[in-house]
C-alpha positions in Angstrom: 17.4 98.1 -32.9 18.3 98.9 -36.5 16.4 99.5 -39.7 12.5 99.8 -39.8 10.4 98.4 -36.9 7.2 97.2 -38.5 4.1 97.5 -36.3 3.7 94.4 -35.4 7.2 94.2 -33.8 6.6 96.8 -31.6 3.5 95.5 -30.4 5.1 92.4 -29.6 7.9 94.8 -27.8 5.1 96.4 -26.0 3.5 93.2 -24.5 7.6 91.9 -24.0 7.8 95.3 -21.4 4.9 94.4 -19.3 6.1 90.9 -18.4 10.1 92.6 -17.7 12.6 94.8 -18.0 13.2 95.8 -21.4 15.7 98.5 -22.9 15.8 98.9 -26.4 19.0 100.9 -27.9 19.1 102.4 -31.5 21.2 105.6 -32.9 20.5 107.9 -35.4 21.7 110.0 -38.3 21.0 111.9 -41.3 20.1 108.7 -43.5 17.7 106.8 -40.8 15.9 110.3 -38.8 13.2 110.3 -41.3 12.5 106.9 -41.7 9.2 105.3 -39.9 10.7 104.3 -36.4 9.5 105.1 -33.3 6.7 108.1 -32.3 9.3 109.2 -30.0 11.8 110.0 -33.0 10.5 113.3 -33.4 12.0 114.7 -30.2 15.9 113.0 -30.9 18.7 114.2 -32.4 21.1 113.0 -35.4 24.5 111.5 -34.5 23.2 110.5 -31.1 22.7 107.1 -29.5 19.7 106.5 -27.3 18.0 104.3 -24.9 14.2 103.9 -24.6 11.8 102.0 -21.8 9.0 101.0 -24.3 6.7 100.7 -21.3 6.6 103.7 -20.5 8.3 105.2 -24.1 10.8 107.5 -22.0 14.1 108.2 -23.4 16.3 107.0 -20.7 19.7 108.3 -22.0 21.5 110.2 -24.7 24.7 110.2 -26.2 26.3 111.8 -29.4 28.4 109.4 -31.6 32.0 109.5 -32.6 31.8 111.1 -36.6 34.0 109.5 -39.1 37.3 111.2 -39.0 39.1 110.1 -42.5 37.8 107.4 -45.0 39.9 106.5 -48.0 39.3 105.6 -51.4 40.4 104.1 -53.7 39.3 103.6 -57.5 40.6 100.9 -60.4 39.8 100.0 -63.9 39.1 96.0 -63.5 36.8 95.0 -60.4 39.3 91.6 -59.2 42.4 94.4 -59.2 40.2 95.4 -55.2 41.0 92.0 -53.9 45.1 92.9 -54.0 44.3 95.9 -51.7 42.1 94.0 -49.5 45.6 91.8 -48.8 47.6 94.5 -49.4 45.5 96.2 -46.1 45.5 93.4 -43.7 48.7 92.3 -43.7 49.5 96.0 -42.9 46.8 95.6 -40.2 48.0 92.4 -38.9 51.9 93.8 -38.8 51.0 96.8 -36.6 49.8 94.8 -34.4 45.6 94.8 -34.5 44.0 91.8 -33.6 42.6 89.7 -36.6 38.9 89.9 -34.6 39.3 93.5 -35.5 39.6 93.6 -39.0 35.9 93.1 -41.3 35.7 93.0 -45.0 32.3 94.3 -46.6 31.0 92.6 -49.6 27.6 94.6 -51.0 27.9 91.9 -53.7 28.1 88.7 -52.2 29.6 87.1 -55.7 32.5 89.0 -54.9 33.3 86.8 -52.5 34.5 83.9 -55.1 37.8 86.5 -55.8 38.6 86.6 -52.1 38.5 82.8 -52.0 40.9 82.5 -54.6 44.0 84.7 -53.2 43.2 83.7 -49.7 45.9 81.2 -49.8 46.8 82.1 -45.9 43.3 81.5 -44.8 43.1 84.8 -42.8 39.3 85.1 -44.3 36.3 83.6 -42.4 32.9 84.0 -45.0 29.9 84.8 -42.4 27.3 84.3 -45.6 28.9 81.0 -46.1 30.6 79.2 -49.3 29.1 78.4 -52.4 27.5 75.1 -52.7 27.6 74.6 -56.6 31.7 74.3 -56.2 31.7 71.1 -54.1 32.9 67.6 -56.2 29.0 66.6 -54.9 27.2 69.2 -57.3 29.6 68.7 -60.1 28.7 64.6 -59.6 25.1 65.8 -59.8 26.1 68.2 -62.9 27.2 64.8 -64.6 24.8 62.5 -63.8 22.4 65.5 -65.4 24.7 65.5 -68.6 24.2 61.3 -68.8 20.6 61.4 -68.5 19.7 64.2 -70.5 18.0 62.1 -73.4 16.4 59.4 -71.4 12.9 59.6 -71.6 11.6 56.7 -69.6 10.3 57.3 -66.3 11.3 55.3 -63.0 9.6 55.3 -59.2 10.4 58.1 -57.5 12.3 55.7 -54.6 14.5 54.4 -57.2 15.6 57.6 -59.0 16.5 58.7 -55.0 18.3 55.6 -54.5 20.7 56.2 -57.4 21.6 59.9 -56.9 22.3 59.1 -53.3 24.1 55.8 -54.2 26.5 57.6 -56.8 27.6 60.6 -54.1 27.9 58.3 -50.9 31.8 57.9 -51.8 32.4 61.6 -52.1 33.4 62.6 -48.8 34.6 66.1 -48.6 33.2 68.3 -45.9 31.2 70.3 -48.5 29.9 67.0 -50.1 28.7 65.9 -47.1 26.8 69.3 -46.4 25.0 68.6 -50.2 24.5 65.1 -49.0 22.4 66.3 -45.9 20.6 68.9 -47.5 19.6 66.3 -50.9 18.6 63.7 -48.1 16.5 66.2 -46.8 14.8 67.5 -50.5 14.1 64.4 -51.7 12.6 63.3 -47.9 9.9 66.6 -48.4 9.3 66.0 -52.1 8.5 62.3 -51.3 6.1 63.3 -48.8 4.8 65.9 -51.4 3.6 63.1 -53.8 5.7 62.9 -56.4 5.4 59.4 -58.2 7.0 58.1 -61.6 9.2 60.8 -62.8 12.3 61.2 -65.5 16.2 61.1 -63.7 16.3 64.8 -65.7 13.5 66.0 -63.9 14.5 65.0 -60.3 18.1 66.1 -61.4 17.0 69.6 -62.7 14.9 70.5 -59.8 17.6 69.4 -57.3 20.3 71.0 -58.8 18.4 74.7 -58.7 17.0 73.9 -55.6 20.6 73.5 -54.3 21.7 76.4 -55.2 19.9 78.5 -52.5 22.0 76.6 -49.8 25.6 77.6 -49.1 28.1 75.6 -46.5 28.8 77.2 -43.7 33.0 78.6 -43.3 33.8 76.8 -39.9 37.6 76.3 -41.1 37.9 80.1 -41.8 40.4 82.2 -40.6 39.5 84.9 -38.6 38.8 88.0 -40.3 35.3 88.1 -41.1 33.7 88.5 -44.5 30.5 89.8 -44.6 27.2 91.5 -46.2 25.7 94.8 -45.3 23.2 93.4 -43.2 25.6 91.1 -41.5 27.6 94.3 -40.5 24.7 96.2 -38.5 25.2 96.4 -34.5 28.8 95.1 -35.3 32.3 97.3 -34.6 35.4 96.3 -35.5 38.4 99.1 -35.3 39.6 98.1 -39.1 36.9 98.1 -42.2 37.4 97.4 -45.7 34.5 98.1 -48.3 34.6 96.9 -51.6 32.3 97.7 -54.9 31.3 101.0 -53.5 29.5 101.6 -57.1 26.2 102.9 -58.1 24.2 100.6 -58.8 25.4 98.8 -55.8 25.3 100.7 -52.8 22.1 101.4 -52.3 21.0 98.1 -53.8 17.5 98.1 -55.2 16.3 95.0 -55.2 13.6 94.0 -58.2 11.1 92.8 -56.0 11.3 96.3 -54.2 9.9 97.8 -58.1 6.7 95.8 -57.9 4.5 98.4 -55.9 5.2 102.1 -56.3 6.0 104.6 -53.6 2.9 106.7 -53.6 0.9 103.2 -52.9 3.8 102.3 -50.3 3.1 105.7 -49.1 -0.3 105.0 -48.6 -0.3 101.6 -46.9 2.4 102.6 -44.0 4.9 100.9 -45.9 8.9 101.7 -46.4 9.1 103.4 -50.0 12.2 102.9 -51.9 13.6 106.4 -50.7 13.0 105.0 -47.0 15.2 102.0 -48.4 17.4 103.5 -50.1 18.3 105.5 -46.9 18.5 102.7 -45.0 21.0 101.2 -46.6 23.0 104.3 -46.4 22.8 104.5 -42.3 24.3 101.3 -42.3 27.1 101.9 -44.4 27.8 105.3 -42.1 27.5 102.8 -39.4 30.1 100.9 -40.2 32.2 104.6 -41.1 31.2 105.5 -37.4 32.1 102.5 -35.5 35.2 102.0 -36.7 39.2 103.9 -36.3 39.9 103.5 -39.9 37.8 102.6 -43.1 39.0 101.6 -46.5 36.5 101.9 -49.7 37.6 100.6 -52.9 35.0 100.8 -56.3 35.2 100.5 -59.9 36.0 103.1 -62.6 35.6 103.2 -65.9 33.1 103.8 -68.9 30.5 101.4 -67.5 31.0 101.8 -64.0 31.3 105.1 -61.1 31.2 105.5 -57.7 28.5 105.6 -55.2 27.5 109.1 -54.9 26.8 108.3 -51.2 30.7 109.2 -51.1 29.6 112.6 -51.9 27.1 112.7 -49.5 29.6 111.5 -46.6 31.8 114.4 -47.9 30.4 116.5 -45.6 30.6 114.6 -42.2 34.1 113.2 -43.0 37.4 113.7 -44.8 37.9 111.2 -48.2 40.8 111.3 -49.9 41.4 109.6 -53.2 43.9 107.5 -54.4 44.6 105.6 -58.0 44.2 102.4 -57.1 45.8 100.8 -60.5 49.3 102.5 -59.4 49.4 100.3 -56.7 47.6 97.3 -57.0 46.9 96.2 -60.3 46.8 92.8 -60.5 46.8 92.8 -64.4 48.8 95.1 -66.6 47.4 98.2 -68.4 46.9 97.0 -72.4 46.8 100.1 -74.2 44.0 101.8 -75.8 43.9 102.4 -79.4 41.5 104.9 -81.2 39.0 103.2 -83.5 39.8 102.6 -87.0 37.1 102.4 -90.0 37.7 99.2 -92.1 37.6 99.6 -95.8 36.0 96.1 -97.4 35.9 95.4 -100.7 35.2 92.3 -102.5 33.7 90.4 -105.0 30.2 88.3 -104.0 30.2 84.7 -104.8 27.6 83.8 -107.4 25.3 81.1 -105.4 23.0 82.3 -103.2 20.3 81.9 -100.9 17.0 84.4 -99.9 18.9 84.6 -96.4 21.6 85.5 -97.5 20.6 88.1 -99.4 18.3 89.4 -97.3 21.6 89.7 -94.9 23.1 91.5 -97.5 21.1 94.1 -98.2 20.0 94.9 -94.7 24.3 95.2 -93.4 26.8 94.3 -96.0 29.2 94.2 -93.2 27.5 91.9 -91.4 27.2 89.4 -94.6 31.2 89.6 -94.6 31.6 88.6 -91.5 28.6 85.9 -91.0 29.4 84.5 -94.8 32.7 85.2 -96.4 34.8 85.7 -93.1 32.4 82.5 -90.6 32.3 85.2 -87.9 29.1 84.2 -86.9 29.0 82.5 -83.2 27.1 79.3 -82.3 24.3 80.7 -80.6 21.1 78.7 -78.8 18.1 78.8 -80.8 15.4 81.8 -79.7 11.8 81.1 -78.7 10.9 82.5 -81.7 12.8 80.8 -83.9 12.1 77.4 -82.2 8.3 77.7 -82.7 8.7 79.0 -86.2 10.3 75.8 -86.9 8.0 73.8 -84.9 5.0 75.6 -87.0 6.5 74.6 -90.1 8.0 70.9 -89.2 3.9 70.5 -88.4 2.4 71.8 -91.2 4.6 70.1 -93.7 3.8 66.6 -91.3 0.1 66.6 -91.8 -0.2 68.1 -95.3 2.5 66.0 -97.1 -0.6 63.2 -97.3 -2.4 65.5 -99.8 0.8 66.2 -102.4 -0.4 65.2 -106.0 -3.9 64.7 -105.3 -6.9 67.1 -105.4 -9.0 67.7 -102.3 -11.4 69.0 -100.5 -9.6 70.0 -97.7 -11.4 69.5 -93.9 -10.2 71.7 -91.2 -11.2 68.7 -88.8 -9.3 65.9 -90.0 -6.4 68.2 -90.5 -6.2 69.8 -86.7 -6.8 66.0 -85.3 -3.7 65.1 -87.4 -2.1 68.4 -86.0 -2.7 67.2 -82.2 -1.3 63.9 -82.8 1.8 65.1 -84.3 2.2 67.3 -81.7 1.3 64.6 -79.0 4.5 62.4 -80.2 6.9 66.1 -79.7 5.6 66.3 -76.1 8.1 64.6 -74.5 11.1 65.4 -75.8 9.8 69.7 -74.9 10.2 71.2 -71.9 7.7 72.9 -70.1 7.5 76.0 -71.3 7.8 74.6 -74.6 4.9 72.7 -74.4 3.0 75.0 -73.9 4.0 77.2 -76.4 3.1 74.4 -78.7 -0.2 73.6 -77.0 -0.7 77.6 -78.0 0.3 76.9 -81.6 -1.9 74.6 -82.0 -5.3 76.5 -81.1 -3.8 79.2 -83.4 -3.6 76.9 -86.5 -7.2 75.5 -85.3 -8.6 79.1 -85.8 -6.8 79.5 -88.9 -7.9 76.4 -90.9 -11.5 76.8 -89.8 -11.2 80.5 -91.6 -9.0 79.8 -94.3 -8.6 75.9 -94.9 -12.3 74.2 -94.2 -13.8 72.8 -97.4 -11.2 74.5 -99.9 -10.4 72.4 -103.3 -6.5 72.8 -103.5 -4.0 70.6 -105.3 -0.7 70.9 -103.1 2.2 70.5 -105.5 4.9 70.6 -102.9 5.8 71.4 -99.4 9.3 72.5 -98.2 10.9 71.7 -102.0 14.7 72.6 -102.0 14.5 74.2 -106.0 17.4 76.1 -107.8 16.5 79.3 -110.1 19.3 81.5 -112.6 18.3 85.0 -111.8 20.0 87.8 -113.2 23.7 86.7 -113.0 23.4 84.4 -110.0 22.2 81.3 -109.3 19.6 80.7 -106.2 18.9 77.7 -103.8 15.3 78.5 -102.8 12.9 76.2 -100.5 9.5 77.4 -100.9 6.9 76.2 -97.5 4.1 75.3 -100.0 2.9 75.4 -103.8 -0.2 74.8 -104.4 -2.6 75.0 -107.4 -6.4 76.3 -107.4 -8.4 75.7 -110.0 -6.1 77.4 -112.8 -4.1 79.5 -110.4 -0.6 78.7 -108.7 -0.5 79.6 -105.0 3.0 80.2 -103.7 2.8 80.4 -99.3 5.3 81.2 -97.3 4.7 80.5 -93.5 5.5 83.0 -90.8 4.4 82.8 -87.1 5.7 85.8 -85.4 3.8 88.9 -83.2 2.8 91.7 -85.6 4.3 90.4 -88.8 4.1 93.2 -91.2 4.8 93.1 -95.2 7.3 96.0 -96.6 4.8 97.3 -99.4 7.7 99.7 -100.9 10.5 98.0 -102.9 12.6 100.7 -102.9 13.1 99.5 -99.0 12.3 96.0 -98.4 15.0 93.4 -97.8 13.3 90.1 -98.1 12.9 88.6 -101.9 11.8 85.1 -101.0 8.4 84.9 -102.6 9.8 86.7 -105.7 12.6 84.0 -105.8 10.5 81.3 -105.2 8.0 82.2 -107.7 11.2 82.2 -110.6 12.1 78.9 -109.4 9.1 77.1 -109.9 8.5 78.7 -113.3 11.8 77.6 -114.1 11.6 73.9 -112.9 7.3 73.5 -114.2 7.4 75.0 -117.7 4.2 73.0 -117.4 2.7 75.6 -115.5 4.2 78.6 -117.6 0.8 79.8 -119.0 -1.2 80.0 -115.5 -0.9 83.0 -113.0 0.7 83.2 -109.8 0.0 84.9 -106.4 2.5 85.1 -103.5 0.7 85.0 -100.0 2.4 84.9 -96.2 0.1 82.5 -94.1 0.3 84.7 -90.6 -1.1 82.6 -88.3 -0.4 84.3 -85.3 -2.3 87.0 -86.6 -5.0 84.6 -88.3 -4.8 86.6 -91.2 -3.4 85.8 -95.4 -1.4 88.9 -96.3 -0.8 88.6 -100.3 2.8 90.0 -101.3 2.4 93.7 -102.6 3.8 95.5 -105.5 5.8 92.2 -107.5 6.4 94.0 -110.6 8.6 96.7 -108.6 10.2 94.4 -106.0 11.1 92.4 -109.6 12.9 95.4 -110.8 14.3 96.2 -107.6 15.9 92.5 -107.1 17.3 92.6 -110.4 18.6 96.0 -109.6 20.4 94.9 -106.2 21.8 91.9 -108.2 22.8 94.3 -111.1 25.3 96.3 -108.5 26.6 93.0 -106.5 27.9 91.4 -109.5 30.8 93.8 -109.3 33.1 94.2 -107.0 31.5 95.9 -103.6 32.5 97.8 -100.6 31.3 95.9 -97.9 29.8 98.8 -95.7 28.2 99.4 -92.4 24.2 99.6 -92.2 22.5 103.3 -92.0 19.5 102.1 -90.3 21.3 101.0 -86.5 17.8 99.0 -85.8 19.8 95.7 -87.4 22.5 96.4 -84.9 20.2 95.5 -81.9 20.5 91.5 -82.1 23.9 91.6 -84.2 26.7 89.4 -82.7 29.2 91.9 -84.7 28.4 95.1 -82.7 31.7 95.6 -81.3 33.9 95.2 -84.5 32.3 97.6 -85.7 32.1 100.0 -83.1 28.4 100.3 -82.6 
């Protein structure tokens, strides 16, 4: 028996011991004494090995265990540099003469296992958790066919979409391939029965291609020295052992389902807390110290990663001695380490620009060098958030473009009805998740134009205009959301649809000018309108609230302050506030 023996387990042991003979065998230490096991706990010993008759719960026999005599260590700088002393040590175990049946490698992290794979040219290496399914020809196929049918929309029978995936693999014929082949048969057999009707070739695809990835193809064409997990290792000895990633964070593993309930409440319900875990894991690894003549424990050290401190905690039931693993077996060479060096930038700021770009500026000048004037900045995948603020936009300029030039009474009705069938043509080409998002978006702008929108007399001017505007020594590309005019007032809006949107009251720190710029543009381009007043307004619609811009005549001053300095040359310097640093893709060049 090893680890925790739940109560119904035992029970079942206890009815198994009145129908025969039963002997149940476990062992003890420091780690696994205080752990919920057996009543009859309380009476043993560490370091001994015992046999109990359930029926009757009499400790039959006794026996101390053998205690680790010498474990060593041995630390390097780049994780992959551990494989070359796993090689390194069986050869040396194979050439004095130990049986390969003998030898075990330990993986805590099983995704280790795709390094040993590569340098196991010989074939000496037999993986008991299997090999990974996503590298046969047969996913890759299924990758592709994914990558083909990515923008077809049109949905099939279920039998047919089957028929093709299994008609485009049948010629791949691999032993892996043939493993996928058995286990998509099998998938597509369950989800049939399940009910699934017409569906998209990206749906089935999708779902079988994560799906997949929970199996793994068993290593019958290892070698054999066995690779395995923790778990795998318990009641097995073998005279040579080989541990690798012996890091914190590792060994013990928490897992983060493990988080969900606390310990107090696991306390309370006769269930293993995380200590009890966390101590259980560490019996096994002294297991595998115990059991066999010589163990070999290799981690990971450098600024991001140390060493178990269950090595310190063996310390004082066995000898460690340390060694520098890089001297030995360093499978790349050393680069060497220079000490960071401020950049000095200066330069001279072109004279176009655009409210983004300014706003970049004056939050990080050293991040405006690099995004604009060096084209630093990385292709990235558009966020959530900026996906939905685009999607709130694209809709609202959709269903009020109708009303431009004309004046109406507007009905928040009509409007939301044209909302939902905008949306309704977007459906499709959304995911999930993004649907629903949207489907949220939409009752949000419902609420808003029934408070803000229903039976208001606007004149809508223009929506998403692209306008240019001379201000102060540079010239700006603006595109304001929507100008509208009441009565004999000029409404300038500027969407946002974000959590907890705030407005920077003070100039003196705000960043963002768009309104102000947007306000100068259409002055300059409607001398028409010069006589009649203007407000600036944000539409938050998350919020369901109009928050008017603050403080214009100052932010005025301010911008034309800010535009005063930058038409010199500047030193392009690193941001004092570090909350701009959180999401910047330039972090490391600049050492933050």
């Amino acid at each position: 028996i090893e680890g925790i023996v739940s109560k119904a387990h035992l029970a079942l042991l206890s009815q198994v011991a009145q129908m025969t003979t039963l002997r149940l065998h476990f062992w003890l230490d420091n780690f696994n004494i205080t752990l919920p096991f057996f009543t009859q706990m309380k009476d043993c010993k560490p370091f001994h090995r015992y046999m109990l008759n359930p029926a009757t719960n009499e400790i039959l026999e006794s026996a101390p265990i053998n205690r680790p005599m010498c474990v060593s260590t041995y630390h390097f700088s780049l994780r992959i540099s551990q494989v070359a002393l796993v090689f390194y040590k069986i050869e040396e175990w194979l050439r004095n003469g130990v049986n390969a049946e003998e030898i075990a490698v330990i993986v805590p992290d099983e995704h280790f296992v795709s390094y040993l794979a590569l340098f196991d040219k010989a074939h000496n290496l037999n993986f008991a958790m299997g090999k990974d399914i996503t590298r046969t020809q047969a996913y890759k196929c299924l990758e592709n066919m994914l990558g083909v049918y990515e923008a077809d929309m049109q949905t099939y029978p279920y039998r047919q979409i089957c028929e093709m995936i299994e008609a485009n693999l049948i010629s791949l014929d691999d032993r892996g391939s043939k493993k996928l082949r058995q286990s998509l048969s099998e998938l597509l057999f369950i989800w049939e029965n399940a009910g699934f009707a017409d569906c998209r070739y990206k749906e089935i695809l999708e779902l079988l291609l994560e799906e997949l990835k929970k199996y793994s193809i068993d290593d019958v064409m290892g070698g054999k020295i066995r690779v395995m997990g923790v778990l795998e290792s318990r009641g097995f000895t073998c005279k040579k052992a080989i541990i690798v990633d012996f890091n914190e964070g590792v060994i013990p593993n928490v897992a983060q389902d493990d988080l969900f309930l606390n310990s107090m409440l696991r306390q309370r319900l006769g269930m293993p807390t995380m200590r009890d875990k966390e101590q259980l894991q560490k019996h096994y690894y002294y297991g595998i110290f115990s059991s066999a003549d010589e163990v070999v424990v290799s981690y990971v050290e450098n600024e991001d990663k140390h060493k178990s401190l269950l090595l310190e905690e063996l310390e004082q039931y066995t000898h460690i001695t340390s060694n520098d693993g890089d001297k030995r077996f360093a499978l790349l060479p050393h680069g060497g380490k220079y000490e960071y060096c401020e950049d000095e930038i200066m330069g001279k700021i072109p004279r176009f620009f655009t409210p983004s770009k300014l706003k970049t500026l004056l939050e990080c000048p050293r991040r405006y060098f690099y995004q604009y004037e060096e084209s630093l900045c990385k292709v990235q995948e558009e966020s959530n958030v900026a996906f939905m603020g685009n999607v709130a936009h694209q809709c609202l300029e959709s269903v009020y473009r109708q009303y431009i030039g004309k004046k109406v009474q507007l009905n928040a009705k009509e409007i939301y009805a044209n909302i939902l069938t905008h949306f309704k043509a977007q459906y499709a080409s959304m995911s999930a998740l993004d649907g629903i998002n949207t489907q949220l978006l939409a009752y949000e702008i419902e609420a808003f134009l029934k408070q803000y929108e229903d039976k208001r007399e606007v004149e809508i001017l223009y929506l998403e205009e692209k306008m240019k505007a001379h201000y102060g020594v540079f010239d700006f590309s603006v595109c304001a959301d929507r100008i509208q005019k009441i009565g004999e007032r000029i409404e300038i809006i500027d969407y946002k649809y974000r959590q907890n949107f705030k407005v920077e009251k003070n100039a003196e720190k705000t960043s963002d000018f768009a309104l102000i710029l947007y306000a100068e543009a259409f002055k300059q381009n409607n001398p028409q309108y010069a006589s009649l007043p203007i407000t600036m307004c944000y539409w938050d619609i998350k919020g369901c609230k109009i928050v008017e811009e603050e403080s214009v005549e100052e932010k005025n001053e301010k911008l034309l302050e800010h535009l005063k300095i930058f038409q010199d040359e500047i030193n392009f310097h690193k941001c004092e506030n570090k909350q701009h640093c959180h999401y910047c893709d330039f972090t490391d060049l600049c050492d933050r």
